[in-house]
Structures are given as C-alpha cells and as structure tokens.
PDB file of N, CA, C and O in Angstrom:
ATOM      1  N   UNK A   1     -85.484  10.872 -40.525  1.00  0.00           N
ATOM      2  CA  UNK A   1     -84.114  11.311 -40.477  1.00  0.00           C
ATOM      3  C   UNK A   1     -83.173  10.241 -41.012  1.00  0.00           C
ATOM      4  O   UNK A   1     -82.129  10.556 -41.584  1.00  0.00           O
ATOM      5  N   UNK A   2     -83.522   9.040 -40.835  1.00  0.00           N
ATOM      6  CA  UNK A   2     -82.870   8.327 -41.524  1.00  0.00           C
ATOM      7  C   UNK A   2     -82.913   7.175 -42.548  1.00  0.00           C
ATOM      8  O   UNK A   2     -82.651   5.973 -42.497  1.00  0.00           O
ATOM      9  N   UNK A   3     -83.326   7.981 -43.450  1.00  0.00           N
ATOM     10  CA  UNK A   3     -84.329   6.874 -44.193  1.00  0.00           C
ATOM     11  C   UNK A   3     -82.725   6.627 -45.228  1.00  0.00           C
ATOM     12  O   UNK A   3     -82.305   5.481 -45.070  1.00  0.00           O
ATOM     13  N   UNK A   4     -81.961   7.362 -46.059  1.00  0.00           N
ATOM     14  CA  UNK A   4     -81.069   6.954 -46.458  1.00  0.00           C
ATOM     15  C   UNK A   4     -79.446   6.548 -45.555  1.00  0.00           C
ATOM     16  O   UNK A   4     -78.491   7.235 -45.191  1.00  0.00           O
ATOM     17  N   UNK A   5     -79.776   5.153 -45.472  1.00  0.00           N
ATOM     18  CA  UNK A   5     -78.260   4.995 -44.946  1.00  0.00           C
ATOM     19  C   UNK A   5     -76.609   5.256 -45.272  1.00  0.00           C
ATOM     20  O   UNK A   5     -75.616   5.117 -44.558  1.00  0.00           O
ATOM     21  N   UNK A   6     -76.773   5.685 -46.641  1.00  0.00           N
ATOM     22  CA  UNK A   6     -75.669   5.845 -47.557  1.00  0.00           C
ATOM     23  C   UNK A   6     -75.351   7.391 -47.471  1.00  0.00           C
ATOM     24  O   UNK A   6     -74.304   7.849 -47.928  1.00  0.00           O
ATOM     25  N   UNK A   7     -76.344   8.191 -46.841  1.00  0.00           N
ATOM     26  CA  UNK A   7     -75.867   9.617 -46.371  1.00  0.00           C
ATOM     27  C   UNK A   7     -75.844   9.663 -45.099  1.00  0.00           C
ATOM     28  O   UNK A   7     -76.749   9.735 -44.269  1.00  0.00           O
ATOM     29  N   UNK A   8     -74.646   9.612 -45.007  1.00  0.00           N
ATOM     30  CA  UNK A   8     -73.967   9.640 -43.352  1.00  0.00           C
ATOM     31  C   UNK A   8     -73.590  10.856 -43.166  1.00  0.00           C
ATOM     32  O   UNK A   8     -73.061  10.995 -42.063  1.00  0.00           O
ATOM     33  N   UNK A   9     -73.661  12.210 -44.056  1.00  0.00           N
ATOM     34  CA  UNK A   9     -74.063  13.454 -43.509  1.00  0.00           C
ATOM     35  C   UNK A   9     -74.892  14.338 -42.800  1.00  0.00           C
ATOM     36  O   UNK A   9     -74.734  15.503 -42.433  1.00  0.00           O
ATOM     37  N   UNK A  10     -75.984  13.379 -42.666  1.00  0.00           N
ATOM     38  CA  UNK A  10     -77.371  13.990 -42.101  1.00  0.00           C
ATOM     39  C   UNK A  10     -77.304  13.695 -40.957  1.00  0.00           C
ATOM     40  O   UNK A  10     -78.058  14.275 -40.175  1.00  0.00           O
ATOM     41  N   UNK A  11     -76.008  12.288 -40.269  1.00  0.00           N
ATOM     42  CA  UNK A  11     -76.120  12.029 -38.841  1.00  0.00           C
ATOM     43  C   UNK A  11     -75.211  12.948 -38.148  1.00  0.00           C
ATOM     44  O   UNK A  11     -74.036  13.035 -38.505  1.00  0.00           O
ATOM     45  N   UNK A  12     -75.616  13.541 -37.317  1.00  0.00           N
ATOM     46  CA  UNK A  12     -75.083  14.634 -36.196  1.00  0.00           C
ATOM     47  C   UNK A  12     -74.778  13.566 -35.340  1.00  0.00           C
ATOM     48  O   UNK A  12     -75.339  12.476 -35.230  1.00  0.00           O
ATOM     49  N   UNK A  13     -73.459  14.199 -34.534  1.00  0.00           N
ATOM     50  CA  UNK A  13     -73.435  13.876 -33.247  1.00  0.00           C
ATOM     51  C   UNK A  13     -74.345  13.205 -32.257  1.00  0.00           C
ATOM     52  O   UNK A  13     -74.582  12.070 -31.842  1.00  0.00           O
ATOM     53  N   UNK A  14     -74.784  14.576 -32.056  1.00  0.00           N
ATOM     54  CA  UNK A  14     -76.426  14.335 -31.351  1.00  0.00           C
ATOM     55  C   UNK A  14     -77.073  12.859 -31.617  1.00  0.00           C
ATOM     56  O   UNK A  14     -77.107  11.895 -30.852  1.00  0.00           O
ATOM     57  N   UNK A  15     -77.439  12.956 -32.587  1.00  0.00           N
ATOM     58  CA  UNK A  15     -78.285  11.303 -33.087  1.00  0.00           C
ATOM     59  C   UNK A  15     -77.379  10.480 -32.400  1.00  0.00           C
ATOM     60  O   UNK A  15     -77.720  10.384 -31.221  1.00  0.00           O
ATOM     61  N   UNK A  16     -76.481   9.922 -32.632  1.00  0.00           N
ATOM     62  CA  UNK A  16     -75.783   9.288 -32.320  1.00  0.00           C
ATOM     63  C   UNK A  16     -75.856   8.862 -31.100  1.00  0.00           C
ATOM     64  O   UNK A  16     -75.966   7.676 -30.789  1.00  0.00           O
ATOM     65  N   UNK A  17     -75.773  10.270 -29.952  1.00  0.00           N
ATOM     66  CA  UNK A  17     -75.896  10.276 -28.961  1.00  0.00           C
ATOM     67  C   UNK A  17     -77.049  10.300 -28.071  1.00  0.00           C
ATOM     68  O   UNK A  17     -77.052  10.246 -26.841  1.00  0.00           O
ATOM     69  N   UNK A  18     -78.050  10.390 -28.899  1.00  0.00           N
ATOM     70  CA  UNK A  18     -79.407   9.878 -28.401  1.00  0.00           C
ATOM     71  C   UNK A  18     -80.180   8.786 -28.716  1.00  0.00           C
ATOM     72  O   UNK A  18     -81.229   8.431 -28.180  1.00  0.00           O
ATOM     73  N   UNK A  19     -79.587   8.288 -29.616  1.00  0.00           N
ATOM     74  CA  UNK A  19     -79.533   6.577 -29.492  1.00  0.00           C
ATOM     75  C   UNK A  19     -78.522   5.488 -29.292  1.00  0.00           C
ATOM     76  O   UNK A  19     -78.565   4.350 -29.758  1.00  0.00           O
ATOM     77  N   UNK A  20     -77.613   6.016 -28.528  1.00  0.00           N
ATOM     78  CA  UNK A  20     -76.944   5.213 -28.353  1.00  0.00           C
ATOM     79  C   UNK A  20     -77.205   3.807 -27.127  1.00  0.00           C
ATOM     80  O   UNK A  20     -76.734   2.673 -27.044  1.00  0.00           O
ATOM     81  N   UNK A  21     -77.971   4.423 -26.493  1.00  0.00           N
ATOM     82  CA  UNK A  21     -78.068   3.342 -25.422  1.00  0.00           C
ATOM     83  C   UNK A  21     -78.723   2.055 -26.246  1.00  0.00           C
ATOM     84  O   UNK A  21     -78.264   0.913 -26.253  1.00  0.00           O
ATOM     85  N   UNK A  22     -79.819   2.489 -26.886  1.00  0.00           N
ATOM     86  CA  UNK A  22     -80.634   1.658 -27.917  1.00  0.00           C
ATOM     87  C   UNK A  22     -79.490   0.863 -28.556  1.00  0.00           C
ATOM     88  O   UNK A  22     -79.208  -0.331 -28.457  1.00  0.00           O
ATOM     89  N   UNK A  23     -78.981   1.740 -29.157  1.00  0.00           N
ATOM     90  CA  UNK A  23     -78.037   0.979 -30.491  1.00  0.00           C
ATOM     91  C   UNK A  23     -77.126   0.095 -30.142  1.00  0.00           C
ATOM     92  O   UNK A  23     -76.904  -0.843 -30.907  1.00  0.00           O
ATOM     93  N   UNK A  24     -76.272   0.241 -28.672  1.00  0.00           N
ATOM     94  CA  UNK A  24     -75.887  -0.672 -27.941  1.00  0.00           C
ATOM     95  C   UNK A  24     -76.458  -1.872 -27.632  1.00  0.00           C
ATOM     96  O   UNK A  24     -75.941  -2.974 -27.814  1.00  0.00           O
ATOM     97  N   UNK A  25     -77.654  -1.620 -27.111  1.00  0.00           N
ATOM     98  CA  UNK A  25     -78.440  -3.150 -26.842  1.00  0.00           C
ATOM     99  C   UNK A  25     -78.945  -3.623 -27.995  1.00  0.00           C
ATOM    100  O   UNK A  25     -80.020  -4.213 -28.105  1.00  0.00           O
ATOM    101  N   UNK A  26     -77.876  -3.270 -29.207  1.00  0.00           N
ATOM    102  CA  UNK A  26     -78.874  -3.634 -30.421  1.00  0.00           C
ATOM    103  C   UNK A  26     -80.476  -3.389 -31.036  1.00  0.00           C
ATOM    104  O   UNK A  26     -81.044  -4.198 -31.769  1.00  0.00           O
ATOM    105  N   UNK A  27     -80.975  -2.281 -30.635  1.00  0.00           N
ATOM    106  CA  UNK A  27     -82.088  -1.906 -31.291  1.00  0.00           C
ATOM    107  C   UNK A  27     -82.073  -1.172 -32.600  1.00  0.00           C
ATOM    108  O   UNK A  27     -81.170  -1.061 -33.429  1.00  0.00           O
ATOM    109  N   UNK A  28     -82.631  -0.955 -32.591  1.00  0.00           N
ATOM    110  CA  UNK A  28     -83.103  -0.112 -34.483  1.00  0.00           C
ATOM    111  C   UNK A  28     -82.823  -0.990 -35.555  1.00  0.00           C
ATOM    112  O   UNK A  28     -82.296  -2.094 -35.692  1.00  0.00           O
ATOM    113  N   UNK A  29     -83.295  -0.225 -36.191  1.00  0.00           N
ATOM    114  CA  UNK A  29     -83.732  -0.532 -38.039  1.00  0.00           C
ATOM    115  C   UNK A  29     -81.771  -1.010 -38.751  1.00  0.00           C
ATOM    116  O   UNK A  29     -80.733  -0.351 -38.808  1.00  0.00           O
ATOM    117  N   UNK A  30     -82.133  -2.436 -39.151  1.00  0.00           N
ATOM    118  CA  UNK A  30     -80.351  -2.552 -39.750  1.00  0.00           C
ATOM    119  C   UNK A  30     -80.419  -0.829 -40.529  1.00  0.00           C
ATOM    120  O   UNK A  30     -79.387  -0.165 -40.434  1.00  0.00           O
ATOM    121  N   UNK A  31     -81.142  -0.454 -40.963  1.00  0.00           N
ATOM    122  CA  UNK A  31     -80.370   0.636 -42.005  1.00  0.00           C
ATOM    123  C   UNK A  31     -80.031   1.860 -40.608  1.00  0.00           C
ATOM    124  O   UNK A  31     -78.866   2.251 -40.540  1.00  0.00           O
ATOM    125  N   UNK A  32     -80.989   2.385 -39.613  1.00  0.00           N
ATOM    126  CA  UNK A  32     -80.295   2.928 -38.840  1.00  0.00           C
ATOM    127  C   UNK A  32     -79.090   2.812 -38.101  1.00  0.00           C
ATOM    128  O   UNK A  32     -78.246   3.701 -37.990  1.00  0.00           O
ATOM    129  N   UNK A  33     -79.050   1.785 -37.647  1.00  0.00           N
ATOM    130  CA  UNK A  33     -77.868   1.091 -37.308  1.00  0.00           C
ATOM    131  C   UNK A  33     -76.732   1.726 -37.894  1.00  0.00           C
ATOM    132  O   UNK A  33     -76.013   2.556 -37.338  1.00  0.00           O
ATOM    133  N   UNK A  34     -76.549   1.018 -39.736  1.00  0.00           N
ATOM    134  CA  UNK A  34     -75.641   1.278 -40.593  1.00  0.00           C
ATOM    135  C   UNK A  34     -75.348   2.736 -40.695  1.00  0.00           C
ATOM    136  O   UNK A  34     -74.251   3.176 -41.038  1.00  0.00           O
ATOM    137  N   UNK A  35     -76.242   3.365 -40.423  1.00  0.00           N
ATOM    138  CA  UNK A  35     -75.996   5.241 -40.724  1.00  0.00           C
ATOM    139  C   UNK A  35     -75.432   5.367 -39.491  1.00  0.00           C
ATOM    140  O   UNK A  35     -74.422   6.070 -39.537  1.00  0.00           O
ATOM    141  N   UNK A  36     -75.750   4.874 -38.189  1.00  0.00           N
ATOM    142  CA  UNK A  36     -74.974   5.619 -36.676  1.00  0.00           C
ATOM    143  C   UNK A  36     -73.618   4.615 -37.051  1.00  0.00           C
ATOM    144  O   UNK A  36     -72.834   5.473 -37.457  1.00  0.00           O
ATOM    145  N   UNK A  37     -73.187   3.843 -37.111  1.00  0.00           N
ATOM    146  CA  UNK A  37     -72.082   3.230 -37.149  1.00  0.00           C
ATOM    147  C   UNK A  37     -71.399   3.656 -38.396  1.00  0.00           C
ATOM    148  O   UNK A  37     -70.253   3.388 -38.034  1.00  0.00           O
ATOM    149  N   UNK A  38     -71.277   4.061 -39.435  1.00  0.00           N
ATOM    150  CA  UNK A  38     -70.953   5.166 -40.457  1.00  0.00           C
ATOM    151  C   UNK A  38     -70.803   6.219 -39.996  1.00  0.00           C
ATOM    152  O   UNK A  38     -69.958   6.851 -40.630  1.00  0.00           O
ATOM    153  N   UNK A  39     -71.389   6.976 -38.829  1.00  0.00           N
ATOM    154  CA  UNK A  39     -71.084   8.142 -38.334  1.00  0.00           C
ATOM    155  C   UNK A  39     -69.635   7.930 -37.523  1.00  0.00           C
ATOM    156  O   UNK A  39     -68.536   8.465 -37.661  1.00  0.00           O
ATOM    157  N   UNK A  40     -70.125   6.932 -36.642  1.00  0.00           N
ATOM    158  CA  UNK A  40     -69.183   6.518 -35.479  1.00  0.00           C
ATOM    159  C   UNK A  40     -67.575   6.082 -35.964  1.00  0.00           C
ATOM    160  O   UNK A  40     -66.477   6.162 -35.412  1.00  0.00           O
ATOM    161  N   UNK A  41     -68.011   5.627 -37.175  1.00  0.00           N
ATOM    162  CA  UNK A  41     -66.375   5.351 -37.821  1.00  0.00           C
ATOM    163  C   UNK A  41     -65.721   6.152 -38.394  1.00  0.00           C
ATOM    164  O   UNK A  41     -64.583   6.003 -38.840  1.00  0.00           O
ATOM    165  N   UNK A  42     -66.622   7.390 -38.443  1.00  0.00           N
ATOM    166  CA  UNK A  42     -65.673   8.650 -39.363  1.00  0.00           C
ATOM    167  C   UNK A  42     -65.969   9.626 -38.490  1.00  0.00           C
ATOM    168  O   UNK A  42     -65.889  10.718 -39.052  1.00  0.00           O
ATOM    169  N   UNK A  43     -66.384   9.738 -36.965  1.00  0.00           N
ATOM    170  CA  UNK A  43     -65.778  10.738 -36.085  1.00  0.00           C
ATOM    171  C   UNK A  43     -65.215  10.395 -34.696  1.00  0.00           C
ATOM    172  O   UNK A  43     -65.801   9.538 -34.035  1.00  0.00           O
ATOM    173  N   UNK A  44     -64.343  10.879 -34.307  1.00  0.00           N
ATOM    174  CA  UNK A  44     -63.382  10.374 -33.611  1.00  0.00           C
ATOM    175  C   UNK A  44     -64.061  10.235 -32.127  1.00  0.00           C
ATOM    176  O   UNK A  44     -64.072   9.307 -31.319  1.00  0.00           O
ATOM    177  N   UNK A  45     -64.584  11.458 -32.114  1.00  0.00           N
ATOM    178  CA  UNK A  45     -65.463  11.287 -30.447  1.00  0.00           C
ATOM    179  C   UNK A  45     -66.409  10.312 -30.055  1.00  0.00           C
ATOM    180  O   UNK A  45     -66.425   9.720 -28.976  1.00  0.00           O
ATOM    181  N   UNK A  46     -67.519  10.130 -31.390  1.00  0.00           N
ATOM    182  CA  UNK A  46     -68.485   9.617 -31.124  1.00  0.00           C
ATOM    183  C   UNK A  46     -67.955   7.968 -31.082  1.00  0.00           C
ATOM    184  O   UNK A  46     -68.355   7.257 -30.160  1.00  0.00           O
ATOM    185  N   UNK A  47     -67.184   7.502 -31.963  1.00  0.00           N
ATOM    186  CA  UNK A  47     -66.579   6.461 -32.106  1.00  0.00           C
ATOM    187  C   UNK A  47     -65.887   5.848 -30.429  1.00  0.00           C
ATOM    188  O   UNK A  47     -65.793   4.695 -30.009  1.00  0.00           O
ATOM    189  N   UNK A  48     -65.495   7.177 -29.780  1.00  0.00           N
ATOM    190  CA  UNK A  48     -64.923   6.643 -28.148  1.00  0.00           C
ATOM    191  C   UNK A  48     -66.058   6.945 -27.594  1.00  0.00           C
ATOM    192  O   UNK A  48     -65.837   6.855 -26.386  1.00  0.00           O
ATOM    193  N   UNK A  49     -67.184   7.263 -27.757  1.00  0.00           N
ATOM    194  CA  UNK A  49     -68.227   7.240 -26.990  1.00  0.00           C
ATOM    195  C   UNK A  49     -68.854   6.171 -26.884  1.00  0.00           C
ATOM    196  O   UNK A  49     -69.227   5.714 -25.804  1.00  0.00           O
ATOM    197  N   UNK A  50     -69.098   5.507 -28.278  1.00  0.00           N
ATOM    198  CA  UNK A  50     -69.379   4.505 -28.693  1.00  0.00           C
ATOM    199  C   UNK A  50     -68.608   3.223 -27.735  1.00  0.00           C
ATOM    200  O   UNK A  50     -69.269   2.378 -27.132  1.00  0.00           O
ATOM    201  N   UNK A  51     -66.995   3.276 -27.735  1.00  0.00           N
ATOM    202  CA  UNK A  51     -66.430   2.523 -26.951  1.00  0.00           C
ATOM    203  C   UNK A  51     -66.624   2.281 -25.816  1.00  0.00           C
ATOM    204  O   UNK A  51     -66.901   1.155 -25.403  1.00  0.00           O
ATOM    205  N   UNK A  52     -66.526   3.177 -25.195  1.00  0.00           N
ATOM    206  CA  UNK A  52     -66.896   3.669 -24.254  1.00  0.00           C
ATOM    207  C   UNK A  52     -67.934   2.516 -23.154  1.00  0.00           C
ATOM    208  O   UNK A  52     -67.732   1.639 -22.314  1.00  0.00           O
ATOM    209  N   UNK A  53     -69.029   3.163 -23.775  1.00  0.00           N
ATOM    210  CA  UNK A  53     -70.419   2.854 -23.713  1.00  0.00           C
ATOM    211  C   UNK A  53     -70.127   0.783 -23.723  1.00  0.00           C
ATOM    212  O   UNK A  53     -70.367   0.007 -22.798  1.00  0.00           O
ATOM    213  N   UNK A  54     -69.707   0.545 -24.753  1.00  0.00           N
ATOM    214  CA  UNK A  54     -69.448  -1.030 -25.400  1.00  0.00           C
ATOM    215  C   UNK A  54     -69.030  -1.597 -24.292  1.00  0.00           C
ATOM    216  O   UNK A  54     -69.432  -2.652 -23.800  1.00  0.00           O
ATOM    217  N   UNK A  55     -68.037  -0.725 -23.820  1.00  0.00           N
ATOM    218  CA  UNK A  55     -67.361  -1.813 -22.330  1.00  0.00           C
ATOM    219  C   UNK A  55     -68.015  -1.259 -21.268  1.00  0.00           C
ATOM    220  O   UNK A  55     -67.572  -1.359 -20.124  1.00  0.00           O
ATOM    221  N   UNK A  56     -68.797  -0.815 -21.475  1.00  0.00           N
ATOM    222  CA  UNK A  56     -69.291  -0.491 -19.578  1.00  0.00           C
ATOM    223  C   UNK A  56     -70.535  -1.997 -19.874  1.00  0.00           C
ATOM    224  O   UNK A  56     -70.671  -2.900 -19.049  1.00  0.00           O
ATOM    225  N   UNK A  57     -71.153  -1.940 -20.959  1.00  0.00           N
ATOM    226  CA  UNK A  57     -71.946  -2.944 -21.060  1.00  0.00           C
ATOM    227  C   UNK A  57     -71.218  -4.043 -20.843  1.00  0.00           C
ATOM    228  O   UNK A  57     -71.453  -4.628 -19.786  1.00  0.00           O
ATOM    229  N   UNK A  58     -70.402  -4.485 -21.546  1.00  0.00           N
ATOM    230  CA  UNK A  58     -69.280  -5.720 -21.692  1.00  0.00           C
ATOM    231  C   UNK A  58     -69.165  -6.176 -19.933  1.00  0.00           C
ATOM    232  O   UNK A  58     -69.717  -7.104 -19.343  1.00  0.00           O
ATOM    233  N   UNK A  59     -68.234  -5.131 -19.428  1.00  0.00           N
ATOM    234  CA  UNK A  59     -68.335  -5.335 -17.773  1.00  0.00           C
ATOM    235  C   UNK A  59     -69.535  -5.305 -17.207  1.00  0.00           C
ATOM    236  O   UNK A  59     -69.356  -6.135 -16.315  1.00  0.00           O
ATOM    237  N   UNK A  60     -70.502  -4.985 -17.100  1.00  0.00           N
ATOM    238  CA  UNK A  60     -71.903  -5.111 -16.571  1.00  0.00           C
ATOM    239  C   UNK A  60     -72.111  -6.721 -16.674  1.00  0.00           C
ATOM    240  O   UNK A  60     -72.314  -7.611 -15.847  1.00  0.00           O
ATOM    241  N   UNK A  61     -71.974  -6.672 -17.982  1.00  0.00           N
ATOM    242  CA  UNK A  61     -72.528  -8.531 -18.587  1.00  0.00           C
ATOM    243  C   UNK A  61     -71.886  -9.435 -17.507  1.00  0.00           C
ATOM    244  O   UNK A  61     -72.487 -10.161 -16.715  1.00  0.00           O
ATOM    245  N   UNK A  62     -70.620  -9.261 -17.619  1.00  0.00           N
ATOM    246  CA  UNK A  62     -69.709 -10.116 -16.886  1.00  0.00           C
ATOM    247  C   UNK A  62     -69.528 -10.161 -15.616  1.00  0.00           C
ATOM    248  O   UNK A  62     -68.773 -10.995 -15.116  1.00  0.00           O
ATOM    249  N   UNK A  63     -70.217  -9.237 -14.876  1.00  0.00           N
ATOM    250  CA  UNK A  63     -70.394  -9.127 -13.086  1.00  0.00           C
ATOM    251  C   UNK A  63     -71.419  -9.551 -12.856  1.00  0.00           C
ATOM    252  O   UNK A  63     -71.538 -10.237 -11.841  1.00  0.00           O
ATOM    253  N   UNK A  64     -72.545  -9.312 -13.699  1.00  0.00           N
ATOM    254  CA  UNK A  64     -74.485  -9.615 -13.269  1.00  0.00           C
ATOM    255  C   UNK A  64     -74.766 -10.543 -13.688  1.00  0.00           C
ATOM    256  O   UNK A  64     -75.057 -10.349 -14.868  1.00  0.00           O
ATOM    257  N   UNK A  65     -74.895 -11.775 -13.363  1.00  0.00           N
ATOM    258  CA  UNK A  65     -75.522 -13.112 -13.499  1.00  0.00           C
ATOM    259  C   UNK A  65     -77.401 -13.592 -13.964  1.00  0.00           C
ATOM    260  O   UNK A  65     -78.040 -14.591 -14.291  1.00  0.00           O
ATOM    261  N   UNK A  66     -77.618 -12.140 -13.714  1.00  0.00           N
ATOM    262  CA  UNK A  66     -79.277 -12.074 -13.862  1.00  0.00           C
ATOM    263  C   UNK A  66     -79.240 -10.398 -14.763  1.00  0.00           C
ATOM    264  O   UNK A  66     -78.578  -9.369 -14.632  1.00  0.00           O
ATOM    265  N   UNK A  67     -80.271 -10.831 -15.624  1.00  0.00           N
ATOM    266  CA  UNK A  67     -80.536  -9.585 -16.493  1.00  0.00           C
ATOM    267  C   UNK A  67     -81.628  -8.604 -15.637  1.00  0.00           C
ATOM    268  O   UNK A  67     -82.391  -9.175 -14.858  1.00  0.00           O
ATOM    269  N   UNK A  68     -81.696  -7.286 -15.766  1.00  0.00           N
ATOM    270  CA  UNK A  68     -82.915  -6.956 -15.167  1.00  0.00           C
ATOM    271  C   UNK A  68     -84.294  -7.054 -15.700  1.00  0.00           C
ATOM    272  O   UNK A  68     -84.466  -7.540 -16.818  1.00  0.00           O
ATOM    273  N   UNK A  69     -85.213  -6.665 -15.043  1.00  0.00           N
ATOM    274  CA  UNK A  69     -86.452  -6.875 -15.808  1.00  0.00           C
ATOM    275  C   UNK A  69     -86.256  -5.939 -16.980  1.00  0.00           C
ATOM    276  O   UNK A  69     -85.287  -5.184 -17.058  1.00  0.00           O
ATOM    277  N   UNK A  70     -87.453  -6.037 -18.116  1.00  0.00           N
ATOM    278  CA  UNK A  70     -87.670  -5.125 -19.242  1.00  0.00           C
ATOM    279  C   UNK A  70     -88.121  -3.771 -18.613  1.00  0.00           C
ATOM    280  O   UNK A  70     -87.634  -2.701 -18.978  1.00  0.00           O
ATOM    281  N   UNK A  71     -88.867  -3.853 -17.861  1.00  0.00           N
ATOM    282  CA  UNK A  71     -89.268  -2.592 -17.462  1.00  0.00           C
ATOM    283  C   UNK A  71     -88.659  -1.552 -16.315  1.00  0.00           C
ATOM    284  O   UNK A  71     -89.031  -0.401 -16.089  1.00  0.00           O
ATOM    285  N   UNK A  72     -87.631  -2.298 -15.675  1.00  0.00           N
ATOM    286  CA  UNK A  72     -86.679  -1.559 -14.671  1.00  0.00           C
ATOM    287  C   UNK A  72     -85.769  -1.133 -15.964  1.00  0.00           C
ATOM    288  O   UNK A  72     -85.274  -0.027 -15.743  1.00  0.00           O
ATOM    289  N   UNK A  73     -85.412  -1.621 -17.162  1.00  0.00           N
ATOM    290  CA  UNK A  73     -84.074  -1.239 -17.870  1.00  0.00           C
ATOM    291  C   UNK A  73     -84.711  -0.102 -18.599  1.00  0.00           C
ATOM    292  O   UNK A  73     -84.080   0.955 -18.629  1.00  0.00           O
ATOM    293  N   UNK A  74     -86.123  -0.184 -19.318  1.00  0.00           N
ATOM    294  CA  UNK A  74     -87.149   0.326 -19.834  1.00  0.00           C
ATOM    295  C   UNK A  74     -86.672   2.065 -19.164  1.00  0.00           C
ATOM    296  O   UNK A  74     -86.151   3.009 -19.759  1.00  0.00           O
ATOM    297  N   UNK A  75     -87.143   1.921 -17.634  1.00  0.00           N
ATOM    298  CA  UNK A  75     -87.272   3.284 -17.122  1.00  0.00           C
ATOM    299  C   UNK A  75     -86.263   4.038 -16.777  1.00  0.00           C
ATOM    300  O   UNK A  75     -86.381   5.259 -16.672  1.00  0.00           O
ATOM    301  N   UNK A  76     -84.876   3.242 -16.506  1.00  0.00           N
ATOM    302  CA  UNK A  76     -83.635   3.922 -16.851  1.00  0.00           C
ATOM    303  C   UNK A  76     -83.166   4.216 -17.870  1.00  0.00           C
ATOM    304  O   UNK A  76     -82.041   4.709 -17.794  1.00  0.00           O
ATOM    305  N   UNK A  77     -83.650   4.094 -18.974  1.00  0.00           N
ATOM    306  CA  UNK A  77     -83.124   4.258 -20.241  1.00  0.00           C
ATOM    307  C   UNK A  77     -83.460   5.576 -20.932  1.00  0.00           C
ATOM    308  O   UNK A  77     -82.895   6.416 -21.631  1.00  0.00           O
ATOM    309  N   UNK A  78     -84.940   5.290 -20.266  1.00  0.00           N
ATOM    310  CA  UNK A  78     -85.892   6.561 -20.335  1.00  0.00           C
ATOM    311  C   UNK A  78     -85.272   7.854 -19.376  1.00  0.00           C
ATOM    312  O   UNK A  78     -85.297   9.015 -19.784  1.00  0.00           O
ATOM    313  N   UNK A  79     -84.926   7.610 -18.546  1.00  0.00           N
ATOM    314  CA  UNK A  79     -84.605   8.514 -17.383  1.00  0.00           C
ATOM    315  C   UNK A  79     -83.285   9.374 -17.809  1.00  0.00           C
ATOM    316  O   UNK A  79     -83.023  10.574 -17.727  1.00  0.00           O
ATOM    317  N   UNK A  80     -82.467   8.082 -18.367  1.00  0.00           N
ATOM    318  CA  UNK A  80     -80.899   8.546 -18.630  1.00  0.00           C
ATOM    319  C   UNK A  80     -81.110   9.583 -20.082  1.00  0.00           C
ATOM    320  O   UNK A  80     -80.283  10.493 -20.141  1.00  0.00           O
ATOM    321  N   UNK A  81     -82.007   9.530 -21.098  1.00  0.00           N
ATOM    322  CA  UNK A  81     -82.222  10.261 -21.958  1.00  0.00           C
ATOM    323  C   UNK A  81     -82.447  11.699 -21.859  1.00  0.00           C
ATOM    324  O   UNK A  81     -81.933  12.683 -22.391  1.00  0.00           O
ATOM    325  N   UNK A  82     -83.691  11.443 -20.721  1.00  0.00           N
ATOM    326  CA  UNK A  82     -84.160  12.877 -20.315  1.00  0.00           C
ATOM    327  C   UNK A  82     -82.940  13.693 -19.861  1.00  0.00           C
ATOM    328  O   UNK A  82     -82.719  14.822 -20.298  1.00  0.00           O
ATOM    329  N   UNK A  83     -82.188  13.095 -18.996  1.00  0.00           N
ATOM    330  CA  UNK A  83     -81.437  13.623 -17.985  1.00  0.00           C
ATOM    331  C   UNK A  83     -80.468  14.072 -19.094  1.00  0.00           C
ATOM    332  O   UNK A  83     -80.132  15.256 -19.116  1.00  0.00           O
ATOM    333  N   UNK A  84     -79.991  13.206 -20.022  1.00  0.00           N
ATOM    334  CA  UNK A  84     -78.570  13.676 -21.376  1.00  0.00           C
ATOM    335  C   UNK A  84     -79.374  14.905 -22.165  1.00  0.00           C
ATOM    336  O   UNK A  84     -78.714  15.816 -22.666  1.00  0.00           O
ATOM    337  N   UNK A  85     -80.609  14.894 -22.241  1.00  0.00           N
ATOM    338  CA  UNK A  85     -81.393  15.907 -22.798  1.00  0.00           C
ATOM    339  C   UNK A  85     -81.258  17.562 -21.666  1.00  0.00           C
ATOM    340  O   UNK A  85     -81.085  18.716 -22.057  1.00  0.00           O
ATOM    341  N   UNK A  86     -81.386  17.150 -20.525  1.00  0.00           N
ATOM    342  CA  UNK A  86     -81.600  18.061 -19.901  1.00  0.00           C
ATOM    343  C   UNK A  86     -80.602  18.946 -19.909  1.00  0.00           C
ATOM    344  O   UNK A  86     -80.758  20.163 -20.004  1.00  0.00           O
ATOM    345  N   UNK A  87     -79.379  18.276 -19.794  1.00  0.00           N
ATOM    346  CA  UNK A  87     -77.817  18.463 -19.739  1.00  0.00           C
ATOM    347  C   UNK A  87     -77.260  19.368 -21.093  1.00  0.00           C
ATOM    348  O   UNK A  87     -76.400  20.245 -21.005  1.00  0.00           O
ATOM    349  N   UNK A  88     -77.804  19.042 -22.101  1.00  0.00           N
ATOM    350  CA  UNK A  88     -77.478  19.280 -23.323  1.00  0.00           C
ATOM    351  C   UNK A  88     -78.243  20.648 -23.163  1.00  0.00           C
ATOM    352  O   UNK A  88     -77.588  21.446 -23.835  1.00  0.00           O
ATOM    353  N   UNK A  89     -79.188  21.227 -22.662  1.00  0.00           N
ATOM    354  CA  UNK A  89     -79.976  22.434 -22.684  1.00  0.00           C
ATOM    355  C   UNK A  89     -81.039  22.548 -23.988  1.00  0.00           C
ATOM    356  O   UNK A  89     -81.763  23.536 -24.110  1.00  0.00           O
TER     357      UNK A  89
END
C-alpha cells in the first residue's frame, strides 16, 4: 500500500489511523512515514488526530520517569488496535 510515497492519494484516513500509534513512537519505513505525514498535512482531521495523539505522548513523557517494558506497551498497542478496529465495525 505504500510503496510510492509521492502518491498521497492512496492514503485513506483509515491508514493513518491504524498506524498511528506506531508512527507516533516513530516506527515505519522513512517512505511510510512520508506518505502518512503527507496525508496528515493535507487533511484537517487526521492532522488534529495526529496532534492530538503528539501531546498525550508529550504529557505521558513528562509525568513517567520510567518507560514501560516492550512488552506491556507491545500488548496495549495491540489491544488499542483491535478495540479502534472493533469500533470502526
């Protein structure tokens, strides 16, 4: 789905929104990256979702003195997907 980064038509919403937790903690491919953040700058929602999302992390950082393990963040991440999946129908 995202093999060209320079077509930022092929990213839906959706994508966006199902990697966002990822894309926040900085995961994916620089070219995925570049295609969700190309999305995010030319639609208005996803872009405050995006925000959104940026400062809940931002404040998290700045209250928690200890990171959690990989695998406690691992299974909420996992969990919170299903659950945005479930929601979505």
């Amino acid at each position: 789905m995202l093999e060209d980064p320079k077509n930022v038509s092929k990213v839906r919403c959706e994508d966006l929104l199902d990697a966002l937790y990822e894309y926040v903690d900085g995961g994916g491919s620089p070219e995925a990256r570049a295609k969700l953040q190309a999305h995010a700058d030319a639609c208005p929602a996803c872009l405050q979702q995006l925000g959104i999302e940026q400062q809940v992390r931002q404040l998290l950082r700045s209250c928690c003195s200890q990171q959690a393990p990989v695998e406690l963040r691992t299974r909420i991440t996992r969990q919170l997907r299903v659950q945005y999946r479930v929601e979505r129908g």
